[in-house]
Gaussian input, Z-matrix of N, CA and C with variables (Angstrom, degrees):
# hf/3-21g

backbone

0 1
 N
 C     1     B1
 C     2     B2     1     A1
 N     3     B3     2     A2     1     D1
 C     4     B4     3     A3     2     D2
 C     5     B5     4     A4     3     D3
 N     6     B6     5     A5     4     D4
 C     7     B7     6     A6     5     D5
 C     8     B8     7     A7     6     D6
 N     9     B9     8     A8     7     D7
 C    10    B10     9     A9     8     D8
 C    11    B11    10    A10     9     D9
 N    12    B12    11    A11    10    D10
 C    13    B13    12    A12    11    D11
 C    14    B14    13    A13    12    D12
 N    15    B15    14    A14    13    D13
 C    16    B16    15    A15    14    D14
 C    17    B17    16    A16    15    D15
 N    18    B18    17    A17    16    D16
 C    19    B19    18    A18    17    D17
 C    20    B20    19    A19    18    D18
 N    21    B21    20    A20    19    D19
 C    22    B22    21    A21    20    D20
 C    23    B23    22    A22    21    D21
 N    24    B24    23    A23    22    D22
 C    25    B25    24    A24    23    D23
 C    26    B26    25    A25    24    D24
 N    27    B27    26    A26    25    D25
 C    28    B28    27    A27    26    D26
 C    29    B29    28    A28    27    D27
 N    30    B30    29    A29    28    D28
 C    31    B31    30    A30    29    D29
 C    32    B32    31    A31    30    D30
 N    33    B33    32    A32    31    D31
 C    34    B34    33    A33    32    D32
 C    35    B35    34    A34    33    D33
 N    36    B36    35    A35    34    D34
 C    37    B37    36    A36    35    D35
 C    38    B38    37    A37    36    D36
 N    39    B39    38    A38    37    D37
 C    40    B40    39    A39    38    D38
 C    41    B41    40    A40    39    D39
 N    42    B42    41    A41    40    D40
 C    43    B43    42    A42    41    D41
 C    44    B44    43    A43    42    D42
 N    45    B45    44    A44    43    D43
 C    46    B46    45    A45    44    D44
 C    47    B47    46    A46    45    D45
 N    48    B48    47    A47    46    D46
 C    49    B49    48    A48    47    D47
 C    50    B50    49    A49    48    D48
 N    51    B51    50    A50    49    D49
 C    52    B52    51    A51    50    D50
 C    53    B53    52    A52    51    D51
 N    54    B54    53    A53    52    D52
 C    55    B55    54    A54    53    D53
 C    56    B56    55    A55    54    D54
 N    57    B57    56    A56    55    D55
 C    58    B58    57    A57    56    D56
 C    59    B59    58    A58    57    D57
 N    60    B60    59    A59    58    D58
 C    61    B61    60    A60    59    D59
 C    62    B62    61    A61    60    D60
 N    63    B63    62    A62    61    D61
 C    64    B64    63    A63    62    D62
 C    65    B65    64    A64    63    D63
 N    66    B66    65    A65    64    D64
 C    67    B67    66    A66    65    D65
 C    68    B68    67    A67    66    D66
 N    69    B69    68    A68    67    D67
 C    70    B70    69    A69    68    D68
 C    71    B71    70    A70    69    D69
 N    72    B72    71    A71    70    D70
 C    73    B73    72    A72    71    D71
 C    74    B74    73    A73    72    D72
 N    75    B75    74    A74    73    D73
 C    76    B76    75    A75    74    D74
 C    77    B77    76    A76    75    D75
 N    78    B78    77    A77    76    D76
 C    79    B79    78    A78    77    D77
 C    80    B80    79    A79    78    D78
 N    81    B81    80    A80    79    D79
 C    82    B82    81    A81    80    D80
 C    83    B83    82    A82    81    D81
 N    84    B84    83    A83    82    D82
 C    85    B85    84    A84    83    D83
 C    86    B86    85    A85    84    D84
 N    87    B87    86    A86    85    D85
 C    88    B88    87    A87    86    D86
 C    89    B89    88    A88    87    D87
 N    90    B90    89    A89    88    D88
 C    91    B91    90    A90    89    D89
 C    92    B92    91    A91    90    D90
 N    93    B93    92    A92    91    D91
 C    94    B94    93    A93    92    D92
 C    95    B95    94    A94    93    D93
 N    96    B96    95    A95    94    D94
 C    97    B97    96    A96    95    D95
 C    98    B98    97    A97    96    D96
 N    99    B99    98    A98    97    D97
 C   100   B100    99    A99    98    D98
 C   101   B101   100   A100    99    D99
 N   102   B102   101   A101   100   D100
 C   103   B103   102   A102   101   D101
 C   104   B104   103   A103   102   D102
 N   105   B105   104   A104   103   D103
 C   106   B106   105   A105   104   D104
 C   107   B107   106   A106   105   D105
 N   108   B108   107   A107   106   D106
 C   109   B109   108   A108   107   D107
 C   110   B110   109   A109   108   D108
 N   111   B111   110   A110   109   D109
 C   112   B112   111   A111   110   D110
 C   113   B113   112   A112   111   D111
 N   114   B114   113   A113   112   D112
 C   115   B115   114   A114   113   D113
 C   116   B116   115   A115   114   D114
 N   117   B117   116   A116   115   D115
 C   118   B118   117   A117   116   D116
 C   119   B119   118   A118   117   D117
 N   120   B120   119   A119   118   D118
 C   121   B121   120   A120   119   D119
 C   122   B122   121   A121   120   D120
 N   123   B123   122   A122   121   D121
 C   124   B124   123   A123   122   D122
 C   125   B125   124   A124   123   D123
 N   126   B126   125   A125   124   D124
 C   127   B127   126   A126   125   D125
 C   128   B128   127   A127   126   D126
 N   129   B129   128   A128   127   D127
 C   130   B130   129   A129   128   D128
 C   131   B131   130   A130   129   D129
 N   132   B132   131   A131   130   D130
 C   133   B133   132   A132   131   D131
 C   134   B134   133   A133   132   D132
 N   135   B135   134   A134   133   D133
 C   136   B136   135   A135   134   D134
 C   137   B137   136   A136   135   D135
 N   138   B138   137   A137   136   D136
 C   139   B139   138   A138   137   D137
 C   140   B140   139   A139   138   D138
 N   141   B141   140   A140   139   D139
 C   142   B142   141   A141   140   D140
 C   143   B143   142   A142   141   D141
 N   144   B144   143   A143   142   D142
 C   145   B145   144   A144   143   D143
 C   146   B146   145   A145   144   D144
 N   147   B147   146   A146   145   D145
 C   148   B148   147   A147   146   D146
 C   149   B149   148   A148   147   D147
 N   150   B150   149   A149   148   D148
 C   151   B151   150   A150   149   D149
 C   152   B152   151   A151   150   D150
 N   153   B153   152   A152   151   D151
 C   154   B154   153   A153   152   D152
 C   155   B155   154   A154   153   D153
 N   156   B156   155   A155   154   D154
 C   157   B157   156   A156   155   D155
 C   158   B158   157   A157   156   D156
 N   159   B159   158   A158   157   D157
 C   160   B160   159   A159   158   D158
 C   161   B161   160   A160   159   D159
 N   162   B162   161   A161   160   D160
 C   163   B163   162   A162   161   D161
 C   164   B164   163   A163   162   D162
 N   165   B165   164   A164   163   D163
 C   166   B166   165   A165   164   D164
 C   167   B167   166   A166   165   D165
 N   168   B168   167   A167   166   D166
 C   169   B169   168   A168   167   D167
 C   170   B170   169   A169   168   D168
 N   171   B171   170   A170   169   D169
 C   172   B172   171   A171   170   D170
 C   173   B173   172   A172   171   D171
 N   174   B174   173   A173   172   D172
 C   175   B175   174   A174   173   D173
 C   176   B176   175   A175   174   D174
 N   177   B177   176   A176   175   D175
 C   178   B178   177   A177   176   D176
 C   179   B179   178   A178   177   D177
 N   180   B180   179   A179   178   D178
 C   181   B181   180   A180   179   D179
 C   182   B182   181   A181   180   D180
 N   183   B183   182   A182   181   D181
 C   184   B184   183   A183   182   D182
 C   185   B185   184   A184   183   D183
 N   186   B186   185   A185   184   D184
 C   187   B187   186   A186   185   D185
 C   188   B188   187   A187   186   D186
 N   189   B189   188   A188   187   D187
 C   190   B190   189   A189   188   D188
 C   191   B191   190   A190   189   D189
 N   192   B192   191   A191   190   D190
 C   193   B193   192   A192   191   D191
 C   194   B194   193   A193   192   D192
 N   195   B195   194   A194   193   D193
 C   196   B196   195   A195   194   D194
 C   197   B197   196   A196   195   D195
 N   198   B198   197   A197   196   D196
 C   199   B199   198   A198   197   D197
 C   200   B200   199   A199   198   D198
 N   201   B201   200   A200   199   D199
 C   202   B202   201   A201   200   D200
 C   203   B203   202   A202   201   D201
 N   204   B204   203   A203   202   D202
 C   205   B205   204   A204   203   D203
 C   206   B206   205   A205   204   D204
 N   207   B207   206   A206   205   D205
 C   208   B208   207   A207   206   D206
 C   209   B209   208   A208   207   D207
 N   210   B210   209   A209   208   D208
 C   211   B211   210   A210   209   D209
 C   212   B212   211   A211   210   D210
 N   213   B213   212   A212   211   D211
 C   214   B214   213   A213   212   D212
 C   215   B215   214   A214   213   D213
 N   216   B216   215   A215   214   D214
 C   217   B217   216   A216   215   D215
 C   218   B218   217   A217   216   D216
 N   219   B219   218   A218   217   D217
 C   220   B220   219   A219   218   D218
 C   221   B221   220   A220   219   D219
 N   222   B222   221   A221   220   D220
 C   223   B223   222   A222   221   D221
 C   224   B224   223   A223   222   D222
 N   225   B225   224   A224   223   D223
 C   226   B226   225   A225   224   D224
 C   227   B227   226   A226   225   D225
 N   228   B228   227   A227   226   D226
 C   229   B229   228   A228   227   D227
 C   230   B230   229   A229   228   D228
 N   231   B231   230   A230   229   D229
 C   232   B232   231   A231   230   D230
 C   233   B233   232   A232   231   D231
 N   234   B234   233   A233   232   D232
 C   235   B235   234   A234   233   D233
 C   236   B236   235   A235   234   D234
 N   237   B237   236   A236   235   D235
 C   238   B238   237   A237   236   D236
 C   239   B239   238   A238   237   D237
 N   240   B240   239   A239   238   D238
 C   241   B241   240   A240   239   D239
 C   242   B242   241   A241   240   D240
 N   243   B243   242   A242   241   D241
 C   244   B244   243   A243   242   D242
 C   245   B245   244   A244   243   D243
 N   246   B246   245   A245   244   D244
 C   247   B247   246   A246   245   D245
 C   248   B248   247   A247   246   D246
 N   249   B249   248   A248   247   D247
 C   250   B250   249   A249   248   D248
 C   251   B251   250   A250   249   D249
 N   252   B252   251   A251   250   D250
 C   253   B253   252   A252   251   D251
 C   254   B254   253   A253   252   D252
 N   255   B255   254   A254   253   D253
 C   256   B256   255   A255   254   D254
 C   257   B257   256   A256   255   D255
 N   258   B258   257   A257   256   D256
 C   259   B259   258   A258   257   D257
 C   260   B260   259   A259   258   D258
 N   261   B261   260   A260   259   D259
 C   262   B262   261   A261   260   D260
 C   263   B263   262   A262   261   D261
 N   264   B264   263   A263   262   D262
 C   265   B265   264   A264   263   D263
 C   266   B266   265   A265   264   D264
 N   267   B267   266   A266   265   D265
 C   268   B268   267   A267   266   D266
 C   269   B269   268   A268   267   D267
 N   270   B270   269   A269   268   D268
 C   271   B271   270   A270   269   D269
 C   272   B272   271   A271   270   D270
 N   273   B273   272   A272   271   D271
 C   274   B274   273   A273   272   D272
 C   275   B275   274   A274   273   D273
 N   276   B276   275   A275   274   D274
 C   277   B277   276   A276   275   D275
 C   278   B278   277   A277   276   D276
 N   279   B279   278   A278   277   D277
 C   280   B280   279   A279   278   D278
 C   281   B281   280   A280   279   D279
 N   282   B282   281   A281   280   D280
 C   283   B283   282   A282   281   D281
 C   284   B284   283   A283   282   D282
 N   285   B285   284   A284   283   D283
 C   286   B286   285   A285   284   D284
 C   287   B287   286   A286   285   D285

   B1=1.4420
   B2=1.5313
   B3=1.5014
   B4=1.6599
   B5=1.4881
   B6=1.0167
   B7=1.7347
   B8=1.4222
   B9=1.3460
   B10=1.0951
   B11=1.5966
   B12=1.7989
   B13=1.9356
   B14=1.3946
   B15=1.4663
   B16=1.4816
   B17=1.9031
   B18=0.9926
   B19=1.9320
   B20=1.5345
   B21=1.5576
   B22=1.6949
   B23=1.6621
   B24=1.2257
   B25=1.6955
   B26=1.8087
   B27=1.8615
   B28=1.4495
   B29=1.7589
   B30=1.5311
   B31=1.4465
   B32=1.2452
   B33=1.5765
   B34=1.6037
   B35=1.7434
   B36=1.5947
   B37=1.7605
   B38=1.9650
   B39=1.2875
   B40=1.7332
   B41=1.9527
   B42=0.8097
   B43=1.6669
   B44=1.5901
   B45=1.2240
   B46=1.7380
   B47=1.5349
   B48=1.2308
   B49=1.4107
   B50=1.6387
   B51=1.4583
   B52=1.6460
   B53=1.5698
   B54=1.4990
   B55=1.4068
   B56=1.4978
   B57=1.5404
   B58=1.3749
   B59=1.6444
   B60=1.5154
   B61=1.4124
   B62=1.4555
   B63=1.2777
   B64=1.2082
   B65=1.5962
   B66=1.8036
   B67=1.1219
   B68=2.2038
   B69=1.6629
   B70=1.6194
   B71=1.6896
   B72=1.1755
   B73=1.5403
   B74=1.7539
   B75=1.5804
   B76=1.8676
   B77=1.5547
   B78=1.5552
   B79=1.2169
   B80=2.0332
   B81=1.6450
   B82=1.7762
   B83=1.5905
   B84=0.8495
   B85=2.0800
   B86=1.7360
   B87=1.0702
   B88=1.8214
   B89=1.0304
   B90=1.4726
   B91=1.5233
   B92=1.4086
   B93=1.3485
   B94=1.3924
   B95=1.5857
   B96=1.2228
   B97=1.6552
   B98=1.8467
   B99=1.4196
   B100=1.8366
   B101=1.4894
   B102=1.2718
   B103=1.7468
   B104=1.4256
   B105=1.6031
   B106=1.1765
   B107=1.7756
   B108=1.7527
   B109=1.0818
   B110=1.9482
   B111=1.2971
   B112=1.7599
   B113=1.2580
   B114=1.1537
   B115=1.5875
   B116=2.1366
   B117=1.3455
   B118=1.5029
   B119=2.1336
   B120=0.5390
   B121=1.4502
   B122=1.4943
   B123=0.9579
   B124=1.1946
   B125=1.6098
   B126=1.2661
   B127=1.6945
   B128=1.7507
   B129=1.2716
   B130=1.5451
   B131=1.1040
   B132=1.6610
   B133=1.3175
   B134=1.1975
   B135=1.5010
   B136=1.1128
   B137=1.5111
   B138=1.0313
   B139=1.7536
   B140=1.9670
   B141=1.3711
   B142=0.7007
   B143=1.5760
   B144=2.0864
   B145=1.7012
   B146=1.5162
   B147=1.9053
   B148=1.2151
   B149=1.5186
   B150=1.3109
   B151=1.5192
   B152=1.8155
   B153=1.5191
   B154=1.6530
   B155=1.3419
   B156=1.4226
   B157=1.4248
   B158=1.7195
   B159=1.4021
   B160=1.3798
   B161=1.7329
   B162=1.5478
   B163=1.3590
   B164=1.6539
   B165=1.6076
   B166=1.0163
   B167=1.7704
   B168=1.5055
   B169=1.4726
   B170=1.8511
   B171=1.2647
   B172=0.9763
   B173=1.3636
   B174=1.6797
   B175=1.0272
   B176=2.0636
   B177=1.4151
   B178=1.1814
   B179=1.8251
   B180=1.1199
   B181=1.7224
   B182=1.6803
   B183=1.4266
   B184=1.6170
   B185=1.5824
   B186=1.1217
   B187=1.1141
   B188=1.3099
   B189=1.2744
   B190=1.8091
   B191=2.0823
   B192=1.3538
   B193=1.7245
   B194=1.4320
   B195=1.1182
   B196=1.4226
   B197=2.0683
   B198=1.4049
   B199=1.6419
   B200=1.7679
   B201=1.3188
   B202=1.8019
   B203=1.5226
   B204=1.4579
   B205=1.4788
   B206=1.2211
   B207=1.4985
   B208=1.1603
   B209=1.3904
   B210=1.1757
   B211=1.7095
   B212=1.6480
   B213=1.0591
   B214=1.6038
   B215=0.9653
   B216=1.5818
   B217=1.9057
   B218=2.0943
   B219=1.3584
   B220=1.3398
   B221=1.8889
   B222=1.2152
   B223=1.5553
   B224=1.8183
   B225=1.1282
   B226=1.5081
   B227=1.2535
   B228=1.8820
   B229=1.4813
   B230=1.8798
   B231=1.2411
   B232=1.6214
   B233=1.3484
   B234=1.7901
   B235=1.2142
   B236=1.8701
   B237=1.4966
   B238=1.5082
   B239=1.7543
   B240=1.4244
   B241=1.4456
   B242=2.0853
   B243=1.4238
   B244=1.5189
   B245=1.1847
   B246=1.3255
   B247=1.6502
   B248=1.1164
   B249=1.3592
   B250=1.4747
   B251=1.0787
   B252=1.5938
   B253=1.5475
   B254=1.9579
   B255=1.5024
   B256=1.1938
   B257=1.7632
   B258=1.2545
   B259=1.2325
   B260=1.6926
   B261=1.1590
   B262=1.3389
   B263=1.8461
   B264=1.2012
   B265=1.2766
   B266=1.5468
   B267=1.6046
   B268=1.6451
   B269=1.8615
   B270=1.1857
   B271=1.2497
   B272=2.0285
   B273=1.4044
   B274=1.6960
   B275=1.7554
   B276=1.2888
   B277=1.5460
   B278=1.0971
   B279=1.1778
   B280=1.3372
   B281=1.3163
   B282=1.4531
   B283=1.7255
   B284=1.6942
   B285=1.2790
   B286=1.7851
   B287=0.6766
   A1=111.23
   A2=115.00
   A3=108.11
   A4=99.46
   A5=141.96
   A6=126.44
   A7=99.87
   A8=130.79
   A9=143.97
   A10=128.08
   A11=99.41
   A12=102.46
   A13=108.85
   A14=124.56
   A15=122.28
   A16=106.73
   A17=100.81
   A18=109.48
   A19=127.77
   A20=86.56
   A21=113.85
   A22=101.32
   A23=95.16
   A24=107.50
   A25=101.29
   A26=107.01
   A27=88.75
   A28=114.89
   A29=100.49
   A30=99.67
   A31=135.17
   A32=96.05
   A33=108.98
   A34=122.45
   A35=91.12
   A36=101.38
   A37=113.01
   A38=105.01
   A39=124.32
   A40=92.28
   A41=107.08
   A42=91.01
   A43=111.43
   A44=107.61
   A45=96.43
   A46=124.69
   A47=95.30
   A48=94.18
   A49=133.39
   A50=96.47
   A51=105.92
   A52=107.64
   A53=105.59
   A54=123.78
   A55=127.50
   A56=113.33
   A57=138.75
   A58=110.09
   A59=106.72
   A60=101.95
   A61=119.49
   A62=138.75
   A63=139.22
   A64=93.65
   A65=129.23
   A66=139.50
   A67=99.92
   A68=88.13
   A69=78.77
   A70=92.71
   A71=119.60
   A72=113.87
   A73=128.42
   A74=81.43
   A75=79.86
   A76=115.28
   A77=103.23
   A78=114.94
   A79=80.12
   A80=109.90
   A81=89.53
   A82=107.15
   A83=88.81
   A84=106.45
   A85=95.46
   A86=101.66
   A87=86.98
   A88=110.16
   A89=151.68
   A90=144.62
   A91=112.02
   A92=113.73
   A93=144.37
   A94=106.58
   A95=118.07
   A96=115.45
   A97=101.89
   A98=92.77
   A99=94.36
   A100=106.81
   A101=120.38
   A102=118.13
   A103=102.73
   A104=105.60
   A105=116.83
   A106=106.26
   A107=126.94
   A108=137.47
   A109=99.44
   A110=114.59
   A111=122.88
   A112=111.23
   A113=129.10
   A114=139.70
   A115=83.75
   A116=134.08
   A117=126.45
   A118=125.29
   A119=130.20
   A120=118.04
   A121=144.78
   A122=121.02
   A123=114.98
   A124=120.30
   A125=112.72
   A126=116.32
   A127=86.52
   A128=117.54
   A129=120.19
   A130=136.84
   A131=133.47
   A132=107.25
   A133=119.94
   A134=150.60
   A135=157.17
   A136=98.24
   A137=124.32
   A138=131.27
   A139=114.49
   A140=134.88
   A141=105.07
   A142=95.63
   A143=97.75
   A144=125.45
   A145=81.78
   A146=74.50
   A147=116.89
   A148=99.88
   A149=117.31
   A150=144.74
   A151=122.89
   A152=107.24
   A153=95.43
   A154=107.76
   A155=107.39
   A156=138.97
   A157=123.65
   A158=113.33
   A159=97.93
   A160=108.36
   A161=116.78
   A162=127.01
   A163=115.73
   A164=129.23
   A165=134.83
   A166=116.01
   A167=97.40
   A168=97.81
   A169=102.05
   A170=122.15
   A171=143.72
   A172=118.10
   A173=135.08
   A174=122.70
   A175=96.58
   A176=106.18
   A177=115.58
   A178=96.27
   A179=116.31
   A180=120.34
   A181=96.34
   A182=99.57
   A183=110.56
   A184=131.53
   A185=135.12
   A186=142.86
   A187=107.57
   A188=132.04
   A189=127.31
   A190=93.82
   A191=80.79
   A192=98.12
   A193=121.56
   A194=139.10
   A195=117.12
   A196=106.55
   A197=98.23
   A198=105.48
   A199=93.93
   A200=92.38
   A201=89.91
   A202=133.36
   A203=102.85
   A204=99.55
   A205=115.83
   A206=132.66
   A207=148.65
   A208=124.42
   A209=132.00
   A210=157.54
   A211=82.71
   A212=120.28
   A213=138.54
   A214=95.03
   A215=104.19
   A216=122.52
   A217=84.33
   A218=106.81
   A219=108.19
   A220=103.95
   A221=119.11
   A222=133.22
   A223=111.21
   A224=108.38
   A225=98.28
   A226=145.94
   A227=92.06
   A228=110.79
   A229=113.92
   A230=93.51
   A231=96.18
   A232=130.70
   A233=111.02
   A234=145.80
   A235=96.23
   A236=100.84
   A237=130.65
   A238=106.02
   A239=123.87
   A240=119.26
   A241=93.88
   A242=118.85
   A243=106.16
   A244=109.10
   A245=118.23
   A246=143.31
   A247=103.66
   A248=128.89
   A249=137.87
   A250=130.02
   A251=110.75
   A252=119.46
   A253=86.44
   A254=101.21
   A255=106.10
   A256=111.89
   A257=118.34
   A258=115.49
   A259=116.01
   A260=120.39
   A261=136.87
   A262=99.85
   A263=132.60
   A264=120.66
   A265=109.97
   A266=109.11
   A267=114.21
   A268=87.85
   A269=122.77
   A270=85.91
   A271=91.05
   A272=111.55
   A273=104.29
   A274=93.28
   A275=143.80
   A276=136.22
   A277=121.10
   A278=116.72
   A279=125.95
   A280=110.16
   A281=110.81
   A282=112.65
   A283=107.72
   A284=115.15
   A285=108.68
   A286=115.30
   D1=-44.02
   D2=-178.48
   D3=-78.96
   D4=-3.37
   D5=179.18
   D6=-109.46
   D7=13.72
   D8=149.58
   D9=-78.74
   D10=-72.99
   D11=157.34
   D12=-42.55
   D13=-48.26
   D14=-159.30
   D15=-64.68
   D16=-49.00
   D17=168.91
   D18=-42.81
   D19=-29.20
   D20=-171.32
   D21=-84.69
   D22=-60.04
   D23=177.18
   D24=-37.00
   D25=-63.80
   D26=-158.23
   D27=-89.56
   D28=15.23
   D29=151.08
   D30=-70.15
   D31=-64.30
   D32=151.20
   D33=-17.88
   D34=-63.82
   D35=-174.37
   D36=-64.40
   D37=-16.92
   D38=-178.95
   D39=-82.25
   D40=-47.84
   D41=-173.11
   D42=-85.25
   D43=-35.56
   D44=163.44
   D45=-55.07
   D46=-42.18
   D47=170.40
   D48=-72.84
   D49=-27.15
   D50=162.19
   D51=-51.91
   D52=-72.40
   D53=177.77
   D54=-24.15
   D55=-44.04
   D56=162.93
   D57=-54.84
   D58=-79.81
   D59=177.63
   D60=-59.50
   D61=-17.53
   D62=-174.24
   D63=-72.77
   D64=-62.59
   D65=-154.38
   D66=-62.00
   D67=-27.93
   D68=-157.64
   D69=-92.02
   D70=-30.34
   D71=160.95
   D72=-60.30
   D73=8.81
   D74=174.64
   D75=-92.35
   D76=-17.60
   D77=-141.18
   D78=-94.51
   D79=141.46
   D80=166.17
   D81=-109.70
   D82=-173.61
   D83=-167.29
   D84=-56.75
   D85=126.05
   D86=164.94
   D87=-87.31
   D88=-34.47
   D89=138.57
   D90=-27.51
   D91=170.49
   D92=172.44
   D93=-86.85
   D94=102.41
   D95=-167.57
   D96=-77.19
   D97=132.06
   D98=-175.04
   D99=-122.11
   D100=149.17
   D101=167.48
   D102=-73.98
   D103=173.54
   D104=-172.74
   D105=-80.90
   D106=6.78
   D107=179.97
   D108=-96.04
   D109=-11.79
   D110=-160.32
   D111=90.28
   D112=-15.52
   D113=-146.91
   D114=-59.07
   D115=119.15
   D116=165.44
   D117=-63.33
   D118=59.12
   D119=157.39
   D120=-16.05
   D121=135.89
   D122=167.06
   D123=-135.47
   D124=172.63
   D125=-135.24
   D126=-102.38
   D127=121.20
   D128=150.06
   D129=-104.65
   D130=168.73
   D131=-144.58
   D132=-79.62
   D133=-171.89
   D134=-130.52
   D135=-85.11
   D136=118.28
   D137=170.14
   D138=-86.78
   D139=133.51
   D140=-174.25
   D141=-108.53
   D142=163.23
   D143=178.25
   D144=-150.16
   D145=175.72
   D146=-159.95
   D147=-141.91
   D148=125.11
   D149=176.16
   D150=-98.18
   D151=99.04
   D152=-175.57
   D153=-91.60
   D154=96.56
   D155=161.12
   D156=-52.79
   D157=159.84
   D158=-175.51
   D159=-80.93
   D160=-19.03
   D161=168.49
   D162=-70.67
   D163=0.77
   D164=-165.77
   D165=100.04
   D166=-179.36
   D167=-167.61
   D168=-65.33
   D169=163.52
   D170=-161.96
   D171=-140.11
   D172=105.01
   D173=-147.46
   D174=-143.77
   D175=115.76
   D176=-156.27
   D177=-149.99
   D178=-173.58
   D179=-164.57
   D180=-148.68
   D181=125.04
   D182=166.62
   D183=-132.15
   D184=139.87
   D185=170.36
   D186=-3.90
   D187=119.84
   D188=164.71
   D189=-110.41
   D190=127.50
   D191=158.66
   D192=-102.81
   D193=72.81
   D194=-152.50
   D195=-109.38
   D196=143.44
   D197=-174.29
   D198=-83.30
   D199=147.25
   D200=149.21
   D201=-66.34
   D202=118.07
   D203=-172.54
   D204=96.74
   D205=-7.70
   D206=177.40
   D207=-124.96
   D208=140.09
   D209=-175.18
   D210=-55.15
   D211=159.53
   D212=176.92
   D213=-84.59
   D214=157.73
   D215=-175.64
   D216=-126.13
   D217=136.24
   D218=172.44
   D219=-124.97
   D220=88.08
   D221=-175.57
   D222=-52.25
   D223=-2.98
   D224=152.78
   D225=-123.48
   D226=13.89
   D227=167.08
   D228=-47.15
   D229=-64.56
   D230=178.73
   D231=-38.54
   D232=-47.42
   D233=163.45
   D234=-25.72
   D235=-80.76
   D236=-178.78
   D237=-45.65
   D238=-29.15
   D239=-176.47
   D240=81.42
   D241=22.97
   D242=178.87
   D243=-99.07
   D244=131.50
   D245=149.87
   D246=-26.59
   D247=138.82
   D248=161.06
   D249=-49.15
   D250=-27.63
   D251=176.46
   D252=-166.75
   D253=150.45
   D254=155.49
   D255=109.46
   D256=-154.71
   D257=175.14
   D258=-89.85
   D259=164.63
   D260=-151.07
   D261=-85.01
   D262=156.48
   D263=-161.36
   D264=-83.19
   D265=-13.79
   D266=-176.99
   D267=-87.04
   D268=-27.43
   D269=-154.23
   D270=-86.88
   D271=-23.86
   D272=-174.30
   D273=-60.91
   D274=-31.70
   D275=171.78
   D276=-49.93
   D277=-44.30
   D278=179.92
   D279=-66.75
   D280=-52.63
   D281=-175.51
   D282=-58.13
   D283=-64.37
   D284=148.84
   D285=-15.71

């Protein structure tokens, strides 16, 4: 029964967290998003990723800014606390 609730819990905890990043990736920059060169950007539409969460992967769509010649900058990664690539920072703690 508890490795049952507990499964439930981090499902539960996988869609809140979808829910979250989905709501805050709706929202766009009210600034002019810039690289750390000044280079200005602008926001295209929702790109989709995937987040390995401690509830499992996590699969939601966010803002791509992308430079010419350059990998996309997404301005609410930071916002979100997300890794650039990879697993989520609660779940690399845990594995620690």
């Amino acid at each position: 029964m508890e490795l049952t609730l507990f499964r439930r819990f981090l499902a539960l905890g996988a869609a809140l967290w979808r829910r979250c990043c989905v709501t805050r990736a709706a929202v766009r920059p009210a600034a002019p998003v810039t690289t750390p060169d000044g280079t200005r950007l602008t926001a295209h539409d929702q790109r989709p990723t995937t987040d390995d969460s401690v509830g499992g992967k996590v699969r939601w769509g966010r803002p791509d800014c992308p430079a010419p010649g350059q990998a996309g900058l997404w301005p609410r990664d930071a916002a979100l606390s997300l890794p650039a690539r990879g697993d989520s920072a609660l779940l690399r703690a845990w594995v620690a």
